[in-house]
N, C-alpha and C positions, 0 to 999 in steps of 0.2 A: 504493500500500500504506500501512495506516496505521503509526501506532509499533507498538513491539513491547512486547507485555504480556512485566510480570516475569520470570513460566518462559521464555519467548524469549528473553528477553536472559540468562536465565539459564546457557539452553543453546548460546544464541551464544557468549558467553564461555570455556565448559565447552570447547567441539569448540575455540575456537581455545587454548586452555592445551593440550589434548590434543596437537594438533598439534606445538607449542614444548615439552611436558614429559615425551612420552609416553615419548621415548631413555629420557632417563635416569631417568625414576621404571623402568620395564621394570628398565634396565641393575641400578642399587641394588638393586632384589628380588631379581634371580637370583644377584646377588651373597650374600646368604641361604641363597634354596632350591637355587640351584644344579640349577634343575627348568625351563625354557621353559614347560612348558607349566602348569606351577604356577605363575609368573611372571605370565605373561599372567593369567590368570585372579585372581590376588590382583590385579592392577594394575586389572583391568577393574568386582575389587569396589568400590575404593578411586573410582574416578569414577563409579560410581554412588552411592556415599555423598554423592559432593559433591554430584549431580544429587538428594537427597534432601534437603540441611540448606542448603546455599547459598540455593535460595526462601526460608527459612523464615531462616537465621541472617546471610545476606548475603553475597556474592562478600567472600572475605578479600582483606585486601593485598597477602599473595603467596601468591596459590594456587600455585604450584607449588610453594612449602615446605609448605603444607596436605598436597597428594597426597605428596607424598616421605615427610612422617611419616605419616602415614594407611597407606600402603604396608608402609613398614616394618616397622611396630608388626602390619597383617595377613600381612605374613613372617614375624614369630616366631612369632606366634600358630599358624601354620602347622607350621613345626617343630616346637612345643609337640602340636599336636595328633598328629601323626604320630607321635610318641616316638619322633623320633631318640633319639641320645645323650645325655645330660643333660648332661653335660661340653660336647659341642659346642653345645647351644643356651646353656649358660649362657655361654661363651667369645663365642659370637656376641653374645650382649646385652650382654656388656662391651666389643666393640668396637665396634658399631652403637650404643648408646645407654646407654651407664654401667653400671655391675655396681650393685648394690640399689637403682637409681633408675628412677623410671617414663618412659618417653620424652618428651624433651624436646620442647616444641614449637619446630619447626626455624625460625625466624626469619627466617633467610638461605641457600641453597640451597650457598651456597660452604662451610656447617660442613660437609658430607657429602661424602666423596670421590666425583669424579666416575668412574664405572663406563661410560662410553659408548663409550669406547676400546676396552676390556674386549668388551662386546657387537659393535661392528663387528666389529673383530678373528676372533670367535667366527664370524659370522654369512658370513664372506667367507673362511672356513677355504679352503684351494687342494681337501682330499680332499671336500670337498663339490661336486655339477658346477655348471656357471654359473647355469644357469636357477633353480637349488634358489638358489645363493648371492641372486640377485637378488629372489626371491621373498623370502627368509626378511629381508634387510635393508631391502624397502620396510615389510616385517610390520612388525617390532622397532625396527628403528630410526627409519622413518620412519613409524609408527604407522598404514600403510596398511589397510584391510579387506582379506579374501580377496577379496570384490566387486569394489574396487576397483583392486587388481592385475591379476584376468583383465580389467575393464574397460579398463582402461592398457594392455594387450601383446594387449588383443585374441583368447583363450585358455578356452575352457571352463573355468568358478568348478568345477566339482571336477579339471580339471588341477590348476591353483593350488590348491587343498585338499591333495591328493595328494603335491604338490613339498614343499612345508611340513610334512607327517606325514614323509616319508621323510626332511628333512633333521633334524629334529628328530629321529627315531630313530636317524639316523648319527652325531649329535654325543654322544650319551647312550650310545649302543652304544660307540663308539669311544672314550668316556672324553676329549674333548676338554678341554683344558686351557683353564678362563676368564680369559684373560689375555692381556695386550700381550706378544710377544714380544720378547727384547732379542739385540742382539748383531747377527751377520749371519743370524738368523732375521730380522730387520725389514726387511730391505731385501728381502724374497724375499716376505713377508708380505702389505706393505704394497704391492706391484705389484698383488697379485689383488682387494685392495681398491680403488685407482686404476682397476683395470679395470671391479671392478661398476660403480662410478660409473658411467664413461664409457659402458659397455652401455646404461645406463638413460638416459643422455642423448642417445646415439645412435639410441635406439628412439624418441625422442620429438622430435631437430632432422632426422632424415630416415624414417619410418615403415615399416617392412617390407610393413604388411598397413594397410587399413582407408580410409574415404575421403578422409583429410587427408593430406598432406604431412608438418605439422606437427603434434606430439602438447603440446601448451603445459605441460600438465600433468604430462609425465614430464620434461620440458628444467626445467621450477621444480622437483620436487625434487631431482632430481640436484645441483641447483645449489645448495639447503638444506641438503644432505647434504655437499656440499663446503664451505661454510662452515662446519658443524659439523667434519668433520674437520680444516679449516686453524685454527679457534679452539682443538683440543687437541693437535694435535701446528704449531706455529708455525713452528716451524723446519726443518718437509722442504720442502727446493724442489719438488718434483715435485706435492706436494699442490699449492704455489702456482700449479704450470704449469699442472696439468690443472684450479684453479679460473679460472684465465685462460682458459685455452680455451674451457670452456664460457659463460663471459659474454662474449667475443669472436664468440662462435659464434651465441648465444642474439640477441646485440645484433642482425643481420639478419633475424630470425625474422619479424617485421610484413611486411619487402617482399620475403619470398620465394616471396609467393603474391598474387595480385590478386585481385580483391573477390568472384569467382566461386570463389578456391582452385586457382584453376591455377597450374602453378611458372612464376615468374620468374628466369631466367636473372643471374648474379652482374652478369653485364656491362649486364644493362639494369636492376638494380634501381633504386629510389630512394634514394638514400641519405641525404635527407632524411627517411627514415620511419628509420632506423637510431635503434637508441635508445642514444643520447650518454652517458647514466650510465653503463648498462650498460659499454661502450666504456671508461670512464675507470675503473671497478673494475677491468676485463680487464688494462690496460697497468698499474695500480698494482699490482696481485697478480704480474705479470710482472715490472717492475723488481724488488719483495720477494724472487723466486725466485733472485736472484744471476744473474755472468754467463753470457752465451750460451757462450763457449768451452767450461764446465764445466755444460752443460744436460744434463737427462735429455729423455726421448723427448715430455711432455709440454710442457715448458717450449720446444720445439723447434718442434711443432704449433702453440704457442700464440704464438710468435714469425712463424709465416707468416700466421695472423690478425691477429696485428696490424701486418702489411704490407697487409693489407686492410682494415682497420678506419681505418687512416691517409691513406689512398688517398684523393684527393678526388673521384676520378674513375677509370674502367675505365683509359681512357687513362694516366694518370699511376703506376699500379700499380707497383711495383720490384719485377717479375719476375725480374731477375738474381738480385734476394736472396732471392729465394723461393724458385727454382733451388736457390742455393747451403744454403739451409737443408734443402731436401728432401734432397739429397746426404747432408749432414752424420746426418739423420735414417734414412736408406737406411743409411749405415753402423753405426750406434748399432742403431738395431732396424728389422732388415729385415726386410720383408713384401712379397707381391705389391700389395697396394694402395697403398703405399709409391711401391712403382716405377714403379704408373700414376699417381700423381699427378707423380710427377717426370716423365714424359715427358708428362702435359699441361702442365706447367710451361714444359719444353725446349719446346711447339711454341707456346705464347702468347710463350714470348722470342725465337725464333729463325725461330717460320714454322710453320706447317701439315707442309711438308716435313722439317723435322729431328724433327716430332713424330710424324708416321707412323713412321717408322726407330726413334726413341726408343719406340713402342709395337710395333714387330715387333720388335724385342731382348728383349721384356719373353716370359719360355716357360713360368712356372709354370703346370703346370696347375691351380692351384688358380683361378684367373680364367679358366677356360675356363665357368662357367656364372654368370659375374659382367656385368649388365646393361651396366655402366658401360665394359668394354672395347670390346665393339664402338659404345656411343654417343660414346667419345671418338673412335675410327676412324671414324666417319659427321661426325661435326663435323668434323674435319680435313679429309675428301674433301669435302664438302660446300663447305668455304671454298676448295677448290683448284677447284670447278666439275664437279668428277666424279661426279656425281649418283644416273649408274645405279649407280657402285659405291656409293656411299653408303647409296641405298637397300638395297641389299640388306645392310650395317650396321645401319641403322637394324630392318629386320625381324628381324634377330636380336637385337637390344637389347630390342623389346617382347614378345619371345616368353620373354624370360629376368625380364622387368619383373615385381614381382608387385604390387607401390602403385599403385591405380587412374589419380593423376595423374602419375605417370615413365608409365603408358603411353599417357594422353592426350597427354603433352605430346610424345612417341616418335612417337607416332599422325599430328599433325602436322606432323612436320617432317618423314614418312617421303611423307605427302601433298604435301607443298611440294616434295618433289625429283620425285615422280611428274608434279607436274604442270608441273613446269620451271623452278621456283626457280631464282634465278640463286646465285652461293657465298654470297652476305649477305640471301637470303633467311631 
């Protein structure tokens, strides 16, 4: 390919400021219009303006103070046009940009309070349901297309249309208040935004639907998203646990698929393909989160990662402490997936045998159409030599499988016991 003419680079530049400024120029408009979808649409005029005068006038020094007053100045304008109140637009022009003075050109992006907190907050409301909250904060906060969302989760472009109208209509209907909550609303708040995160990173480090394993592209924003959240609020450990986890998490991503895409099992990956920085943000965001005795649920997950992350070797693993974290975790915030991973935990420390037991204790039925119970009971019987029962685990594990590769990879290990696999088959 040869270099790229002017307009390319021009619009190279553009999409990548987009990406890095889209939060919060959004976040500062609706701060204004206090309208989403007036919001978007001012924010969307404001980058086409730069896609118009940047060719002609030159990438400024800090485009993103360019789009923030550029924004702005089309949110008054906006107000202005509609004939609010005159009192409230004139009040807003005295706090957004001086009372009888023309807007300043914003120099440095720190004179503007940051409204990004504001927006997530909004965006990750609990009366909103998951799919809407997810949708509406890869929108706004991570400046995704509707495209590109149903592209990500895999999902008809007018579901994603539809999730985004309805939640936008809830948050306007409902008079949702734009703002960080304080008090003991924060801590009840701030869990359903830890959880979008992690929904979005989970959709993308293990895939529900589609033919990868690995979705690369939802595990990097989720992870962008976490760094934007632990840069404004710095002091919740929880933000720091679950931004450890996911780059703990993310760090095995390269070897947990070989060069066709089939899953590689933890026990045989490479762990020379592990990517090392990754690994050393994960443990440095985990120390920052304070200690373990006083962990929340993610700082807890992100502490048996990083019993894996440290591991030089399958062999060398401290199971015991994984064990004992899973426990700790099973007490704090229980879940039936919780308790499976503790009782695969119990049968990698103690034997195949205490983990069959440690998974027939386990009676939610919430995991009676979860893939992963009967595949951890076919591992077990499988390593005990008990084949036929295994098999018939494993054919229930790929009947519940819906990721093309958990049921290739189900596929044959159901084939290896049919045909006589010995337990280390």
């Amino acid at each position: 390919m040869g270099p790229q003419t002017p307009d390319e680079n021009v619009r190279a530049r553009l999409a990548e400021v987009f990406r890095i400024e889209h939060a919060r120029v959004v976040a500062s408009v609706l701060r204004i219009v206090r309208d989403i979808d007036a919001a978007q649409e001012i924010v969307q005029e404001a980058f086409e303006q730069a896609l118009d005068h940047w060719p002609a006038d030159g990438i400024p020094d800090r485009p993103g103070a360019w789009l923030l007053t550029t924004a702005r100045r089309r949110a008054l304008d906006h107000l202005r046009r509609t004939r609010r109140a005159g009192a409230r637009v004139d009040a807003l022009a005295h706090a957004a940009l001086g009372a009888a003075h023309p807007p300043p050109e914003v120099s440095d992006p720190d004179e503007v309070p940051d409204d990004r907190l504001r927006l997530i907050f909004t965006c990750c409301h609990p009366a909103l349901p998951a799919d809407s909250r997810v949708a509406l904060t890869l929108r706004l906060v991570g400046g995704l297309s509707t495209t590109e969302i149903a592209r990500a989760f895999l999902v008809p472009e007018p579901t994603v249309a539809q999730r985004l109208v309805r939640a936008k209509r809830t948050i306007r209907d409902g008079g949702f208040p734009y703002e960080v909550p304080e008090g003991v609303d924060l801590s009840s708040r701030l869990s359903a935004v830890l959880a979008v995160l992690y929904l979005i990173f989970n959709e993308g480090y293990a895939a529900h639907s589609g033919g990868d394993l690995v979705r690369h592209d939802l595990c990097e924003e989720a992870i962008r998203l976490g760094h934007v959240l632990a840069e404004l609020m710095p002091r919740e450990p929880e933000i720091l646990g679950l931004l450890a986890l996911m780059e703990l998490q993310a760090s095995r991503a390269a070897a947990r698929t070989d060069d066709d895409g089939n899953i590689v099992l933890l026990e045989d990956q490479d762990r020379l393909r592990w990517d090392r920085a990754r690994i050393a943000r994960g443990l440095a965001c985990l120390e920052r989160a304070g200690p373990l005795p006083r962990a929340g649920p993610y700082q807890l997950q992100a502490a048996i990662a990083a019993c894996h992350a440290q591991a030089l070797s399958w062999e060398a693993t401290d199971w015991p402490r994984i064990v004992a974290h899973y426990r700790a975790l099973a007490e704090l915030a229980p879940s039936p997936v919780v308790e499976l991973n503790l009782a695969v935990a119990i049968g990698l420390t103690q034997g195949p045998v205490a983990g069959l037991a440690a998974l027939d204790r386990i009676g939610d039925p919430a995991l009676r159409d979860y893939h992963l119970l009967p595949a951890a009971r076919a591992e077990f019987l499988r390593r005990l030599g008990r084949r036929p029962e295994a098999a018939v685990e494993y054919r229930r594990a790929l009947r519940l499988a819906d990721n093309p590769r958990e049921q290739a990879f189900l596929a044959a290990r159901l084939a290896a016991c049919e045909a006589g696999g010995g337990p280390s088959a």
